[in-house]
C-alpha positions in Angstrom: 40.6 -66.9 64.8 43.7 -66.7 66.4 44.3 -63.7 68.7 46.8 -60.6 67.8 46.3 -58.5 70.6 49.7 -57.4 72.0 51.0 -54.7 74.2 54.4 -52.8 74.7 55.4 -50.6 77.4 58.6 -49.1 78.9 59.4 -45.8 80.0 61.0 -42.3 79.0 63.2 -39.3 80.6 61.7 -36.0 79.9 62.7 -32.9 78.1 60.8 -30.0 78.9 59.1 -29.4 75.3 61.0 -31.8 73.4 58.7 -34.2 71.6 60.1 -38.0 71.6 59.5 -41.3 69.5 59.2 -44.6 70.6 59.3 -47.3 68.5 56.7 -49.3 68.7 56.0 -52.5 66.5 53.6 -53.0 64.0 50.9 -50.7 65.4 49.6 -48.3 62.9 47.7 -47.0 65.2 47.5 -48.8 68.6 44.1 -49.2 70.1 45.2 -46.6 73.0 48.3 -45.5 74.6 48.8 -43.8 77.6 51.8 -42.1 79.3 52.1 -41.0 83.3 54.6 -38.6 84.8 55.4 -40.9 87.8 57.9 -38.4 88.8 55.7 -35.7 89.2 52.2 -38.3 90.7 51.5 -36.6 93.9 53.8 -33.9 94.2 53.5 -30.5 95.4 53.8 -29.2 91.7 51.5 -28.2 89.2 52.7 -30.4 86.2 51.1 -32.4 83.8 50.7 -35.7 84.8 49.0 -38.4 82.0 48.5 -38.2 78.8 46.2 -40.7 76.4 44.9 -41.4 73.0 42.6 -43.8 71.6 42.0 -44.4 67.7 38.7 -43.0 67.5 40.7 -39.7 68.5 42.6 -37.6 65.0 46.1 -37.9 64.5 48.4 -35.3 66.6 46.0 -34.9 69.7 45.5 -36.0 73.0 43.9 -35.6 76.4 44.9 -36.0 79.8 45.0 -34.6 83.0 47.0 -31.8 84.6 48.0 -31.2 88.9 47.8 -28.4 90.1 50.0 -27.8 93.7 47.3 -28.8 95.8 47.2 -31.8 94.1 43.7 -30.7 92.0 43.2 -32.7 88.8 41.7 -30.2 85.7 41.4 -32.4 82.3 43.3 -31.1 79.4 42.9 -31.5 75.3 45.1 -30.9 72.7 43.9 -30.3 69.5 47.8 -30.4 68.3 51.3 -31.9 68.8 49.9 -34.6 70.7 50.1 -37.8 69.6 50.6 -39.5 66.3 51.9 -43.0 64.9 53.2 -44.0 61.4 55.4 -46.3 59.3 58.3 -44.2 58.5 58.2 -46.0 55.0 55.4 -44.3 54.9 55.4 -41.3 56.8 52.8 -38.5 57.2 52.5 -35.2 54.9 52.8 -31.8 56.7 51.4 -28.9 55.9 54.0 -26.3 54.4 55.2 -23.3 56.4 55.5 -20.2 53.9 56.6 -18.3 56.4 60.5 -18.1 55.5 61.8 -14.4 55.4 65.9 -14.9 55.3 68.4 -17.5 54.7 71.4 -16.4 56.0 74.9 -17.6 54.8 77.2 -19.4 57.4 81.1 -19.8 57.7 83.1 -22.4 55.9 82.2 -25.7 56.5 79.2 -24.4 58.9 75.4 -23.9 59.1 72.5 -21.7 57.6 70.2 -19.7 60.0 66.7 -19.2 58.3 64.6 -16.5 59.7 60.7 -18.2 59.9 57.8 -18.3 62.5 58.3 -22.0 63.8 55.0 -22.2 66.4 53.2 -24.9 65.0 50.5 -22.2 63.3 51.8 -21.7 59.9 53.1 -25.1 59.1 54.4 -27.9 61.9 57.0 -26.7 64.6 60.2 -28.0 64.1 62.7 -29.3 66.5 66.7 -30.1 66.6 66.6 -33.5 64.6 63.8 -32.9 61.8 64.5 -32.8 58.6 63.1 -29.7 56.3 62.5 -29.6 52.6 63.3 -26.2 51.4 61.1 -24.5 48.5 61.4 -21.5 46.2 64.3 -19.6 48.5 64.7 -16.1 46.3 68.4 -15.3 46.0 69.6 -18.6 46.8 67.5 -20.6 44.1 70.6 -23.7 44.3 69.0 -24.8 47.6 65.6 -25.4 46.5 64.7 -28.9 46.7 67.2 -29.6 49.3 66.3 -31.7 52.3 68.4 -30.7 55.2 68.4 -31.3 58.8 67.4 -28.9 62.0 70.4 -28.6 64.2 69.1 -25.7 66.4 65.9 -23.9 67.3 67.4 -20.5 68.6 63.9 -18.3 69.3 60.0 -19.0 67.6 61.3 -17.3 64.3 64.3 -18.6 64.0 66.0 -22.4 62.9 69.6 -23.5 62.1 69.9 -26.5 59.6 73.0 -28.7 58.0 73.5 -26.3 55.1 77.2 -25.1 54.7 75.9 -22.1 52.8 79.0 -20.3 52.6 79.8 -20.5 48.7 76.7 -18.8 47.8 76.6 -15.7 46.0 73.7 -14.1 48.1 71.5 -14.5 51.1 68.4 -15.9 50.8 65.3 -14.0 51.3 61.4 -15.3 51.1 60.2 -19.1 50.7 58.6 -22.4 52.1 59.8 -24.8 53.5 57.6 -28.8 54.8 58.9 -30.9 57.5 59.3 -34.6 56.0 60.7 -38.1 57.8 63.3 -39.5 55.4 62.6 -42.8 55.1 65.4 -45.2 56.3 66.1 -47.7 53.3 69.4 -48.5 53.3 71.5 -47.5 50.9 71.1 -43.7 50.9 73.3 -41.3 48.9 73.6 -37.8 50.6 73.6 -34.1 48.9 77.3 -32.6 48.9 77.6 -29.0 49.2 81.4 -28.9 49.9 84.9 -31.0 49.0 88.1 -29.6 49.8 91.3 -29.7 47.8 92.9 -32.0 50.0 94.4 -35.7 50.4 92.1 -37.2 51.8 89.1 -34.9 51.0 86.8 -33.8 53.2 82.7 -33.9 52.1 80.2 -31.6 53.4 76.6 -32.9 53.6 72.9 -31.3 54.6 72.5 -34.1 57.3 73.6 -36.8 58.9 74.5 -39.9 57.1 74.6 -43.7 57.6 78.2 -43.8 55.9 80.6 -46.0 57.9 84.3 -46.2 58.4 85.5 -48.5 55.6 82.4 -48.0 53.3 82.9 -47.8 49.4 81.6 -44.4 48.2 81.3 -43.2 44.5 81.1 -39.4 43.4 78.9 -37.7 41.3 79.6 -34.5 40.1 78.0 -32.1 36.9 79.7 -31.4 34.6 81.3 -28.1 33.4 79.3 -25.6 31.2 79.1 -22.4 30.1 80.6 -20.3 32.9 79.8 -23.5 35.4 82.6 -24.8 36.7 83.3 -27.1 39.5 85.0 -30.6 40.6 84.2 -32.5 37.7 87.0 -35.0 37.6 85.9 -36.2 40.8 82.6 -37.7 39.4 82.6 -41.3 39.2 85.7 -41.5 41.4 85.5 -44.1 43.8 87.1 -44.0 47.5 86.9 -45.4 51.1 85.1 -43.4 53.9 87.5 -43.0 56.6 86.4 -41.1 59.2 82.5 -39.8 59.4 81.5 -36.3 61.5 77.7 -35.9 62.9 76.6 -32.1 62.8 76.3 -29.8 65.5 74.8 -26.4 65.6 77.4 -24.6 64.5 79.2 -27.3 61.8 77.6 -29.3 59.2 78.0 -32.9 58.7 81.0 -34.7 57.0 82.6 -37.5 55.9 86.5 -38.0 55.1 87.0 -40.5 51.7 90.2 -41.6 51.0 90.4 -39.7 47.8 93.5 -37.1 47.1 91.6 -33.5 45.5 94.7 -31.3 46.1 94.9 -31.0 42.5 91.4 -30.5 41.3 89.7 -27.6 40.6 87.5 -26.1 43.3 84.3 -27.5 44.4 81.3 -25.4 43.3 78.3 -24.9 43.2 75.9 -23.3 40.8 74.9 -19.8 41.2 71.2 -18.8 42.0 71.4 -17.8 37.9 72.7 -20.7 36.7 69.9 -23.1 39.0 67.4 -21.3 37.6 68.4 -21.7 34.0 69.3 -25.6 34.5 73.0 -24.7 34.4 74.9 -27.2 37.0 71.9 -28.7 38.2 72.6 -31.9 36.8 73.3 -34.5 38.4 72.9 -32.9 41.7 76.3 -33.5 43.0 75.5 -35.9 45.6 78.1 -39.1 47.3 76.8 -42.6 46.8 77.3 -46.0 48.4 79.3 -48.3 46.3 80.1 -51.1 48.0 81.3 -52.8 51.4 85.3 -52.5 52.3 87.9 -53.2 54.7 87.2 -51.8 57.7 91.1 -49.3 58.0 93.1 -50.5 60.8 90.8 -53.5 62.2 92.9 -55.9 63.7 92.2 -58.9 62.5 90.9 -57.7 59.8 87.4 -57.5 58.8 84.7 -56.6 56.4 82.6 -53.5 57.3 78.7 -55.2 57.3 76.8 -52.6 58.8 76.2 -51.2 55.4 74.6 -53.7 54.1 71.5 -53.0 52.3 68.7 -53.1 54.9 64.8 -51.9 55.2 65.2 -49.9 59.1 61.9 -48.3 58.6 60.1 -48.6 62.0 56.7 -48.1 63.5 57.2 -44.5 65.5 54.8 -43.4 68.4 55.7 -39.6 67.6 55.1 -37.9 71.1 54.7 -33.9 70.4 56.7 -31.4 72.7 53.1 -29.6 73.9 52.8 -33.2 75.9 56.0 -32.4 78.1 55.3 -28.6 77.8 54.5 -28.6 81.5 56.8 -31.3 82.7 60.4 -31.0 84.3 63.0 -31.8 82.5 64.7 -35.7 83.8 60.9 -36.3 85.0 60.4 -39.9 84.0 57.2 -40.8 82.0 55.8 -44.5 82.0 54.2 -45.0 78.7 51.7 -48.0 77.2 50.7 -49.0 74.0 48.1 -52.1 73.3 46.8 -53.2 70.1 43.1 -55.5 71.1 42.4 -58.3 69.7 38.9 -56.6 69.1 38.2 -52.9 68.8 34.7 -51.9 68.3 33.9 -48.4 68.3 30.1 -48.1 68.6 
């Protein structure tokens, strides 16, 4: 039999707390992996100073060895936010978090704080990057469903996500919400909760997107009923991404398309009432890819190609934030992954 052992290693810069992923490739799960503050190895600092997991350990823990000052080593094990490894085609469920007491509406063209215990006891702690599905929010029922990003943690009991809540009748109040990866098949489309009346238009989304500059994009819109109202004569309107905007923690993510909306009617969306009832809720008003353009003002000119379909799921070495919980921020961790050509666990 021919061998398949392999190995990987690099290394990684430290944030105090902040869990990282490496990708690794095609290890689901390594045989072991091990990281080292080499930074911190020997110093006068009590810091945490190796990590390791083998795949006879569960998912999401670790153990490893903390020094103290006088350069004592005391063993350590984590039952929690240590280390876990998946495809992100097909990623891990996490437990849901039913903790949610507010969802406070943001400025125009902004974010949504959402009151909720984030410490990894009710449901999964959540960092700026994740991705949240939210469930069941009372008083602001139109959200439900919606997959948005975590810009900001700002305290234990309190996130900030992509959701430019502004046009909403009412704060939220109780719900859920479950931490998913997205998986990365390329195309995507990406939930709109905002276009202006504008030439071009501006389109507010709940997280980042792969859009490019020069990228064909197609609307989709509801349409009008009852006392629903919104943008319908933009839906299945075509235009050219021009300029795309990441989010921040105070502005949700956008993207410019090429499309004049100065004479429209307003972008909506549907009321708590009318979610509920199915009113507006169909098709969820969402911008799709559409085809490959010329990249604006490329000289020569040129095709835009990094949109072309593409699988970009990768295998992920998810590093939780408890394993640099005692670690200096800019300390520099060496990290190793090996797959055996033989694993017996006896």
């Amino acid at each position: 039999m021919l061998p398949y052992g392999k190995s990987q290693s690099g290394t990684i810069v430290a944030t105090a707390s902040t869990p990282q992923d490496i990708q690794i490739s095609s290890m689901n799960p390594p045989t072991f992996f091990r990281m080292r503050n080499i930074t911190q190895w020997g110093a006068s600092a009590s810091k945490d100073v190796e990590f390791w997991w083998q795949r006879s350990m569960a998912q999401n823990t670790a153990k490893g060895y903390n020094q103290s000052a006088g350069n004592a080593i005391t063993s350590i094990s984590l039952a929690s936010d240590g280390f876990s490894f998946y495809n992100t085609q097909s990623p891990p469920t996490f437990a849901l978090n039913t903790s949610i007491t507010a969802v406070t509406r943001g400025s125009a063209d902004g974010v949504t704080v959402i009151t909720v215990t984030n410490d990894g006891v009710l449901g999964p702690k959540v960092f700026a990057g994740d991705y949240v599905r939210l469930i069941n929010i009372l008083g602001m029922e139109q959200v439900s469903g919606m997959v948005v990003q975590v810009v900001a943690i700002n305290s234990t009991t309190s996130i900030t996500v992509c959701l430019d809540s502004s046009g909403f009748g009412a704060n939220g109040t109780t719900g859920s919400f479950q931490k998913v990866i997205p998986n990365r098949m390329y195309p995507r489309f990406a939930r709109i909760t905002g276009i202006s009346q504008a030439n071009p238009c501006v389109v507010d989304l709940v997280q980042d997107s792969n859009f490019t500059v020069g990228e064909e994009v197609s609307f989709r819109i509801p349409p009008n009923e009852g006392t629903f109202a919104t943008m319908q004569g933009l839906n299945q309107v075509k235009g050219v991404v021009t300029a795309v905007k990441a989010s921040t923690a105070s502005a949700c993510a956008q993207v410019t398309v090429n499309v004049d909306t100065s004479g429209l009617p307003a972008f909506t969306l549907p009321t708590s009432a009318q979610w509920v009832t199915g009113v507006g809720s169909q098709p969820v008003s969402t911008l799709v890819p559409a085809g490959s353009g010329v990249i604006p003002n490329q000289n020569p000119p040129g095709m835009n190609i990094v949109d072309a379909f593409d699988n970009r799921n990768i295998w992920v070495a998810h590093l939780g934030g408890t394993l640099f919980a005692n670690s200096s921020t800019n300390d520099i961790w060496e990290w190793e992954a090996v797959n055996s050509d033989e694993y017996q666990n006896q």
